[in-house]
C-alpha positions in Angstrom: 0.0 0.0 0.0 1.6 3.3 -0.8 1.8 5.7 2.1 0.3 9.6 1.8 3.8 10.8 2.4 5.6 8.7 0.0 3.1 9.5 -2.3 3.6 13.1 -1.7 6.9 13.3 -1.9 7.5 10.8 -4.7 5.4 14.0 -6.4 5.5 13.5 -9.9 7.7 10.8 -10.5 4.9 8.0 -9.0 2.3 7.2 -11.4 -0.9 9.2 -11.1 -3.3 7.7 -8.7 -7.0 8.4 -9.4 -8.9 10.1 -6.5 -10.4 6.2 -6.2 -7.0 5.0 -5.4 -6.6 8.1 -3.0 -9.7 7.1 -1.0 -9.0 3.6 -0.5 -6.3 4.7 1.3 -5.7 5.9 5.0 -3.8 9.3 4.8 -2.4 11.2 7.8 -2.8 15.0 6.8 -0.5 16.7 3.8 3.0 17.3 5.2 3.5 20.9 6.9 6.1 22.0 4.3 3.9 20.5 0.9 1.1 22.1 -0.2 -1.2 19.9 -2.6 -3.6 21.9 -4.4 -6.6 19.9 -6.6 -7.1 22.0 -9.9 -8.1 21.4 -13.2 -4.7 21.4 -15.3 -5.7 20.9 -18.9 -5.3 24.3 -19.8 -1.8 23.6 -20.6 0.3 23.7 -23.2 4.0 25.1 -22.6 5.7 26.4 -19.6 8.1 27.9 -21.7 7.2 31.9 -20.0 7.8 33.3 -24.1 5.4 30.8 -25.6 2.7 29.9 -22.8 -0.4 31.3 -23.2 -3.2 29.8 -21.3 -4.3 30.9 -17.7 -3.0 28.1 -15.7 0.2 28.0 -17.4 0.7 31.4 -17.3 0.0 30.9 -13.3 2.5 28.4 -13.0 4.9 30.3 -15.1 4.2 33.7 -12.6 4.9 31.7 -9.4 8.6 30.4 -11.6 9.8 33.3 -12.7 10.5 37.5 -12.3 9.8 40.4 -14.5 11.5 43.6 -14.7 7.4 44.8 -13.1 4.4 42.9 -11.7 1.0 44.5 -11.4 0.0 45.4 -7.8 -1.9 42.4 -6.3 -4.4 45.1 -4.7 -4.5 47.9 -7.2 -4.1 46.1 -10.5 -4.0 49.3 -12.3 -0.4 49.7 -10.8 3.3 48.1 -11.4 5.4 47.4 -8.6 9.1 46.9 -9.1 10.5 43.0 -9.6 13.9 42.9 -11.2 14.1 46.2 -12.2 14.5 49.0 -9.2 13.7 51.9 -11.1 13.0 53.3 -14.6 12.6 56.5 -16.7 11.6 57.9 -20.5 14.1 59.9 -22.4 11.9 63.5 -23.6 10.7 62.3 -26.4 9.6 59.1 -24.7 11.2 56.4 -27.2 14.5 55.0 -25.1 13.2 53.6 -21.7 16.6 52.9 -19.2 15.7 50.2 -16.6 18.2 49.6 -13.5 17.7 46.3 -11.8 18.1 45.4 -8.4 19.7 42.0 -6.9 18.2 38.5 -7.9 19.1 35.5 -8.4 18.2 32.4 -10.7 17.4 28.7 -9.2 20.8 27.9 -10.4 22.6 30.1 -7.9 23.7 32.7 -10.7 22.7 36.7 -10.6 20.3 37.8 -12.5 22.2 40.5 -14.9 21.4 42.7 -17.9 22.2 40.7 -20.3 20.0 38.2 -19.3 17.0 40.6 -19.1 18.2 41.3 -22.4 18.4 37.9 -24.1 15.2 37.1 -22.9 13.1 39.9 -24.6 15.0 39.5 -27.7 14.3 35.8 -27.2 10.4 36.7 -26.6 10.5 38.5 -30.1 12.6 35.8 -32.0 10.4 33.2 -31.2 7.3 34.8 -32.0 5.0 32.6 -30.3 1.8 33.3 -29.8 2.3 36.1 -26.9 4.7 37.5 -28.5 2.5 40.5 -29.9 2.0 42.0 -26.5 5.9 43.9 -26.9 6.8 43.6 -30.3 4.0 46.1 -31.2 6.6 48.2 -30.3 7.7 48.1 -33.0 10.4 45.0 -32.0 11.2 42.7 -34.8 13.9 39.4 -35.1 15.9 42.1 -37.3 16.5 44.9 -34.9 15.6 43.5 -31.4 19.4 42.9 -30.8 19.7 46.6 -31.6 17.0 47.6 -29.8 17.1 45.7 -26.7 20.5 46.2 -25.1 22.3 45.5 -22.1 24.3 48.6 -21.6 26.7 47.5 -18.4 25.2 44.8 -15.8 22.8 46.3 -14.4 21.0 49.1 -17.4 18.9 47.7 -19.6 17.6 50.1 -22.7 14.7 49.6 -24.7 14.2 51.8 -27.8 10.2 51.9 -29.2 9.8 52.5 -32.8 7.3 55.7 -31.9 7.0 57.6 -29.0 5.2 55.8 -26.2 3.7 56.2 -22.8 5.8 54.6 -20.1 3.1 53.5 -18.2 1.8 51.1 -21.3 4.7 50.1 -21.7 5.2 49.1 -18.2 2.0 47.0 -18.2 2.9 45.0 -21.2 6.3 44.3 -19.5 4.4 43.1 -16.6 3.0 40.1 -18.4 5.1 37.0 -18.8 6.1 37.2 -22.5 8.6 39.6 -20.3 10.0 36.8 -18.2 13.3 36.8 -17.4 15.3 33.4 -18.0 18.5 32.6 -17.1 20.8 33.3 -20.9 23.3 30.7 -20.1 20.9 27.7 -18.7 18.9 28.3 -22.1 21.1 28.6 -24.5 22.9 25.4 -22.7 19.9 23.4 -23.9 19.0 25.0 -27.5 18.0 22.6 -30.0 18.2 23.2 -33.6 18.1 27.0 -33.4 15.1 26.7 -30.9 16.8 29.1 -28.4 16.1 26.4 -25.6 12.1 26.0 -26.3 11.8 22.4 -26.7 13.9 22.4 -23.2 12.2 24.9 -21.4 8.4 23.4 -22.1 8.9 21.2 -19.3 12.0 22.6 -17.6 12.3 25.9 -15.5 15.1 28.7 -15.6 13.6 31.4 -13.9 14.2 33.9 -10.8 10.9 33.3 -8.9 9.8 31.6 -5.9 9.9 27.6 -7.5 11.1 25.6 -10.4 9.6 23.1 -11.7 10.5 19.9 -11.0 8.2 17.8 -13.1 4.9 18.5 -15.7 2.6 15.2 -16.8 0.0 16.5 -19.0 -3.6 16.2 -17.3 -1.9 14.5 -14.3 0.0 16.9 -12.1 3.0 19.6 -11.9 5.2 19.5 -9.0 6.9 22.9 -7.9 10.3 22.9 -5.8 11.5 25.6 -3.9 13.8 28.0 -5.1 16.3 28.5 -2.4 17.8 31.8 -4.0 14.3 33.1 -4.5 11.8 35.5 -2.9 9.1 33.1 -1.0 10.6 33.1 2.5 7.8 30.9 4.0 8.0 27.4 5.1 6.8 25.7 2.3 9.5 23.5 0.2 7.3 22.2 -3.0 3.8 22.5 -4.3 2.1 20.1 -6.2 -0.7 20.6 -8.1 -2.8 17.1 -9.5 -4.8 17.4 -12.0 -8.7 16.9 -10.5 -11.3 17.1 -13.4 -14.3 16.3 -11.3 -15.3 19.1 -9.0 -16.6 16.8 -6.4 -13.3 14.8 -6.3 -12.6 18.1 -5.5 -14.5 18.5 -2.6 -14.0 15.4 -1.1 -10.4 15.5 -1.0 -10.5 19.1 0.7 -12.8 17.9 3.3 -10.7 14.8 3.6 -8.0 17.0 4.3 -6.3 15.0 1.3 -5.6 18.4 -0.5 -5.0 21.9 1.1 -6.7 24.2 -1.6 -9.5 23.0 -4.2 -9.8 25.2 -7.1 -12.8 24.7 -9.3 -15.8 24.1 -7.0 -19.0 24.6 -8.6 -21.3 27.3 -7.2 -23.5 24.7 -4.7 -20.3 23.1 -3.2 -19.3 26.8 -2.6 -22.1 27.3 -1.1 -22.1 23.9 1.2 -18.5 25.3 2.1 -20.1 29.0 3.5 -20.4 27.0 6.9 -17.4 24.3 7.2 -15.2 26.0 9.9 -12.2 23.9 8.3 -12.3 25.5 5.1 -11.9 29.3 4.1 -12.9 30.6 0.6 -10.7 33.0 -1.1 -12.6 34.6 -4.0 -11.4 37.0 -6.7 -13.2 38.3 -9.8 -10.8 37.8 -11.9 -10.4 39.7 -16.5 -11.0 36.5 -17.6 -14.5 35.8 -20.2 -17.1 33.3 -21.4 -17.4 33.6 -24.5 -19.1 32.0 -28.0 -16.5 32.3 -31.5 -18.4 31.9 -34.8 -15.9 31.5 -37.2 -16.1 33.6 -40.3 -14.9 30.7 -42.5 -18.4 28.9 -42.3 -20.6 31.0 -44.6 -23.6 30.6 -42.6 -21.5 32.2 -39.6 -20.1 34.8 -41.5 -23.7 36.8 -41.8 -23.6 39.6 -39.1 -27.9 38.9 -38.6 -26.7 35.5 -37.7 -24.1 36.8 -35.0 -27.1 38.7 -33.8 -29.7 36.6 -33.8 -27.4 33.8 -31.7 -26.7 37.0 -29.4 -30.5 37.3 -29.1 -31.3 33.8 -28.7 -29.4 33.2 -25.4 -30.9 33.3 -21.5 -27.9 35.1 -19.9 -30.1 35.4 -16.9 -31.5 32.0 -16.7 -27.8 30.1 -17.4 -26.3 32.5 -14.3 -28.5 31.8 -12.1 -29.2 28.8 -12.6 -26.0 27.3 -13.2 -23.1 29.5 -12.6 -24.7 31.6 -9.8 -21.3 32.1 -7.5 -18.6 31.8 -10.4 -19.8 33.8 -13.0 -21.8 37.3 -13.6 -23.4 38.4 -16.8 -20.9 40.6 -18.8 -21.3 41.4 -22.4 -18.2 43.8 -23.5 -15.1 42.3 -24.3 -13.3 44.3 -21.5 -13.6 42.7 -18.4 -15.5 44.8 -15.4 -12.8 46.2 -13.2 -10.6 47.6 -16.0 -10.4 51.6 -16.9 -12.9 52.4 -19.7 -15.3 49.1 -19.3 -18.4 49.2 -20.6 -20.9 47.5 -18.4 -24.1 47.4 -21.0 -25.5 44.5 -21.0 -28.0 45.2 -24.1 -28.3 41.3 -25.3 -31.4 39.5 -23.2 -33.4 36.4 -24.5 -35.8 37.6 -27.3 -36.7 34.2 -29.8 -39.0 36.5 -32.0 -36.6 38.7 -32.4 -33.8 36.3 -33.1 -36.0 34.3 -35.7 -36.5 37.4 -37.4 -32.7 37.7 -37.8 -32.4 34.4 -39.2 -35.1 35.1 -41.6 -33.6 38.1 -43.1 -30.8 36.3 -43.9 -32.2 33.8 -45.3 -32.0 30.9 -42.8 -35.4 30.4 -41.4 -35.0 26.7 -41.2 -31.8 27.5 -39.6 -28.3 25.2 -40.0 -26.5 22.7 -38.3 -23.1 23.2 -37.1 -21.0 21.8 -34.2 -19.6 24.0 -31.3 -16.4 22.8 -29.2 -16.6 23.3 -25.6 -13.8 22.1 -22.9 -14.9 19.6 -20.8 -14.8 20.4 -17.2 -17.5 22.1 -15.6 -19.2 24.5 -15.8 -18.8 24.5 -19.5 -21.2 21.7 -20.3 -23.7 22.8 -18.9 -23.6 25.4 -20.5 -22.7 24.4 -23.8 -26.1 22.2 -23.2 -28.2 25.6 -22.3 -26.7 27.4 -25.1 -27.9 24.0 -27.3 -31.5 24.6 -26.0 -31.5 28.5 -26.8 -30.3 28.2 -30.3 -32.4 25.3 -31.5 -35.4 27.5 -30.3 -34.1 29.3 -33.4 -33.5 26.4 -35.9 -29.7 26.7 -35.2 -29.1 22.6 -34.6 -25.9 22.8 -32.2 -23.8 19.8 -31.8 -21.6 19.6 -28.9 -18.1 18.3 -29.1 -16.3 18.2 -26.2 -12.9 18.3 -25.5 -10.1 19.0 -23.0 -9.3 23.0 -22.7 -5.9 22.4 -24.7 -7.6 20.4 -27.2 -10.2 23.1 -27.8 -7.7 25.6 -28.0 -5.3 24.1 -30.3 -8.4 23.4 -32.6 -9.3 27.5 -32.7 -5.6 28.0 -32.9 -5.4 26.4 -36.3 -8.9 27.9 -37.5 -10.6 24.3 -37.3 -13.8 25.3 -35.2 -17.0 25.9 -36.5 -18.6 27.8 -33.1 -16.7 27.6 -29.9 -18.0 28.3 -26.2 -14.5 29.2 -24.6 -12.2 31.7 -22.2 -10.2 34.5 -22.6 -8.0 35.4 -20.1 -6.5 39.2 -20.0 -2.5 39.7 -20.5 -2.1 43.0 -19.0 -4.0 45.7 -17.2 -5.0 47.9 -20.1 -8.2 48.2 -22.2 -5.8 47.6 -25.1 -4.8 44.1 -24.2 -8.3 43.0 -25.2 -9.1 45.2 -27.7 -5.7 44.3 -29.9 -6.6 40.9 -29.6 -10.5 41.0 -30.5 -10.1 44.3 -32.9 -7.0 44.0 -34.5 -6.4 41.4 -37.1 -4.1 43.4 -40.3 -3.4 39.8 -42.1 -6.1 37.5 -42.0 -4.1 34.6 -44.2 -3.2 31.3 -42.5 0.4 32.5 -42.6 0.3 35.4 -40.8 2.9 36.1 -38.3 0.4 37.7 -35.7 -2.4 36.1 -34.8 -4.6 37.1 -32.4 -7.9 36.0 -30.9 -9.9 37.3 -33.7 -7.8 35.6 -36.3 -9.0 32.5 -35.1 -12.2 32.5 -36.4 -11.3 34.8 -39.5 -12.5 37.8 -38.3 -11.1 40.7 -40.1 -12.5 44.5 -40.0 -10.6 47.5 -41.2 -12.9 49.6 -39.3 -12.1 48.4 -35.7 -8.7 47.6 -36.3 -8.5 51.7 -37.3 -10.6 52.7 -34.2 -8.6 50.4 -31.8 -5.5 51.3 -33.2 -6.7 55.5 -32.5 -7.8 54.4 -28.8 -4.2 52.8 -27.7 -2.4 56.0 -29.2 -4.4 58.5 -28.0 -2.9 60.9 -25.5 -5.1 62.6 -23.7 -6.6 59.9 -20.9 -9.8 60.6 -20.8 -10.6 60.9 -24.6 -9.0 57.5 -25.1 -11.2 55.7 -22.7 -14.2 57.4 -24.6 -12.7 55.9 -27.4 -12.6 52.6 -25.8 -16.2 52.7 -24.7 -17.6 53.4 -28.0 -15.5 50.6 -29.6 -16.7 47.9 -26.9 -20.5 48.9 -27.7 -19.8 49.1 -31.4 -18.2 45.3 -31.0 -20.6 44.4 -28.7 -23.1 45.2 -31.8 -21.3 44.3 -35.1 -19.2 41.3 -34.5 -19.2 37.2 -34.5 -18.3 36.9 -31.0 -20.7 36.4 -28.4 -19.3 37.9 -25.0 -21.3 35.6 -22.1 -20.5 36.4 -18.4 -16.6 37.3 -16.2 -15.4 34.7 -14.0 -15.0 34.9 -10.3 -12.6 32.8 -9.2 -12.6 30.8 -5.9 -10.1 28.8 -4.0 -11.2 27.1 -1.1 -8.8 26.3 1.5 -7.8 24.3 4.1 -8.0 26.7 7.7 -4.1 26.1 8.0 -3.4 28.2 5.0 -2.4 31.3 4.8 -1.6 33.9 2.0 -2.5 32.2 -0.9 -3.6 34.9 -3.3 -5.8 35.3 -6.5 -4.7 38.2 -8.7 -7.4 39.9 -11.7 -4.9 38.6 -14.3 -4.1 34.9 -13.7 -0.3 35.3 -13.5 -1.2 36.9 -10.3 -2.0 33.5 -8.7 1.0 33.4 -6.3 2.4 31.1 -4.1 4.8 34.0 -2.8 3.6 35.1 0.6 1.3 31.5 0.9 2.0 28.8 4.1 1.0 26.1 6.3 0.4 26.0 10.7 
């Protein structure tokens, strides 16, 4: 019979051991320095910081590694200093000069310039999917080297090609496409040109409180501590198993066979409200249920049909009925919370209306088309309420379901018809969201950016002009005007269906402490969490 604490400790390296295994078993409680968190992990892909893009990654990749800034875990709106202890614009606010303070890589080795360096030229040379978030800087594989540049050990200069407000740029650097990684350990393990990424998928190079020790896709991901790093608590690894089933969930936390359960459904929340052993941390976090009709399909590409789906759906009735404590109705594609959100919600269930849409063009006997959805909760559900809704108006929905990476690596290559999925902020500024919904320049397969909207083949001159006037605007409070009649306007005239904003819940054992949820999912952090 395997022990709890050899299983714990074994971490990653044992085989995974279904929650049936795990309750056959008599466990003494989780060690004091191991925390075990239950989670849903298949929305996974890379845990390379410069090509990761999905909110749990980009968690795991926060709590691994520094950034020159971090947005404030309280005021989200504001960078705090990581690696770099100060910063300032040249007049005409094109050459940024960043000093950096002391810190130190898993490996023992300083963190330096150069290596700050190296890794946002990497970021840029790579040009994975994040990658768009700094070079629209105007950074390209030909003149990062000259662009980026360690000027001694500890002065970093980044030269924009237009002038640009420090505090924009400052957010963007705050998401991990700006991760530093250790120059030497990378380019140790390069394969083929790949400046380390095959390597650094499932490896860790980083400044921040762990490294990774191992990653099993949909199993688990063990954490070690990083002795040179910033988490000073008693803690010495995390492990995280993959826990599809909320109630597993539950059962585990009340068994005391995890410390923190992530993904509880709205009633076990609510069951929770009065266990004295459990304390619920809750966060709404810039992270959105949405619906992606992709242009490709010529029935999708009509914009009555993107209204009369719009129409056809009981926002209302699927919040509170299934996502009551998780989820509130939001309709803009900025999330509530950010400057310049627009919290209309003008979209309410209206079948007349919506078969009138389909009429005029042309579909009154409506279509049938398929719709990916991932697979853990509460996403069938509501993949089976938005099935209902639409075949109200002759749309005949079937569901596929998949896991979260599977769904995503589908939309990725443009092989969806409709998709009920997240999207998960980068950085605390109304452009983040609106470059990736508004601005698509080259909608061929081949293009080198490709952002959300690309996905489903959504191209329109029109709001990629009017998002493209809101980021450079100068004066504040005309560009969040700007923003707020682009989210209405998109809100109105496009193929994507924005649903509700998650809140975000972890429920956890009473003996832990500090465990914080951030808005933005790298701000998940391990950093100031521990165990009595």
């Amino acid at each position: 019979m395997v022990s709890r604490r050899n299983f714990l400790i074994g971490g990653a390296a044992l085989p995974f051991l279904s929650y049936i295994d795990l309750a056959e078993t008599a466990f003494a409680a989780t060690p004091k320095d191991i925390l075990v968190v239950a989670q849903q992990l298949d929305n996974m892909t890379s845990l390379d910081p410069h090509e990761g893009f999905e909110a749990v990654g980009g968690e795991m990749i926060s709590n691994m590694y520094q950034k020159l800034v971090r947005a404030n875990s309280d005021k989200p709106d504001e960078v705090d200093p990581v690696i770099a202890a100060s910063w300032e614009a040249d007049a005409d606010g094109k050459v940024f000069t960043f000093k950096l303070a002391d810190a130190t890589f898993s490996s023992g080795n300083p963190v330096t310039a150069d290596d700050v360096a190296f890794s946002l030229q990497r970021a840029i040379k790579m040009n994975k999917s994040p990658a768009f978030i700094i070079n629209q800087f105007g950074f390209n594989a030909e003149n990062v080297e000259s662009r980026i540049v360690a000027t001694d050990a500890k002065t970093v200069t980044l030269t924009t090609e237009k002038p640009t407000a420090i505090s924009f740029l400052l957010f963007c650097l705050s998401a991990n496409i700006a991760a530093i990684v250790e120059k030497k350990t990378v380019l140790a393990n390069e394969a083929n040109g790949d400046l380390g990424n095959a390597w650094l998928q499932k490896n860790s190079a980083g400044s921040g409180s762990f490294l990774l020790q191992a990653w099993k896709p949909s199993e688990s991901v063990s954490l070690t501590l990083n002795e040179h790093g910033p988490y000073k608590g008693n803690l010495k690894r995390v492990v995280v198993r993959h826990v599809v089933d909320p109630s597993s969930q539950m059962l585990m936390l009340q068994k005391g066979d995890v410390d923190i359960a992530r993904d509880l459904t709205s009633e076990q929340m609510k069951a929770l409200k009065t266990d004295e052993d459990v304390v619920l941390v809750r966060k709404q976090i810039a992270s959105l249920v949405l619906i992606s009709l992709n242009q490709s399909n010529p029935n999708l590409a009509k914009p009555q049909v993107w209204q009369a789906v719009k129409w056809a759906l009981d926002y209302e009735g699927m919040q509170q009925n299934i996502v009551p404590l998780t989820h509130e109705v939001h309709q803009s594609f900025e999330p509530a919370g950010f400057p310049g959100t627009v919290d209309d919600a003008p979209f309410k269930k209206d079948v007349a209306k919506a078969k009138a849409l389909m009429a005029e063009a042309g579909l009154a006997d409506g279509f049938d088309i398929t719709m990916d959805h991932y697979s853990a909760q509460p996403y069938p559900d509501l993949a089976q309420a938005i099935q209902a809704n639409l075949g109200e108006i002759g749309i005949r929905v079937k569901l596929q379901s998949a896991e979260n990476r599977q769904v995503l690596t589908k939309m990725r290559a443009r092989q969806h018809e409709m998709a009920l999925s997240a999207w998960g902020t980068d950085y605390f500024d109304p452009n983040s969201n609106a470059e990736v919904f508004c601005i698509n320049k080259d909608n061929s397969d081949g293009a080198k950016t490709k952002p959300f909207a690309w996905r489903s083949s959504f191209k329109s001159d029109d709001f990629t002009a009017k998002a493209e006037a809101a980021r450079d605007e100068k004066d504040p409070a005309k560009r969040l005007e700007l923003y707020a009649a682009l989210q209405r306007d998109f809100m109105q005239n496009s193929p994507f269906a924005v649903m509700f904003q998650t809140t975000k819940t972890a429920a956890c054992r009473k003996n832990v402490e500090g465990f914080r949820l951030g808005a933005l999912s790298e701000g998940n952090s391990y950093l100031e969490t521990k165990k009595a």
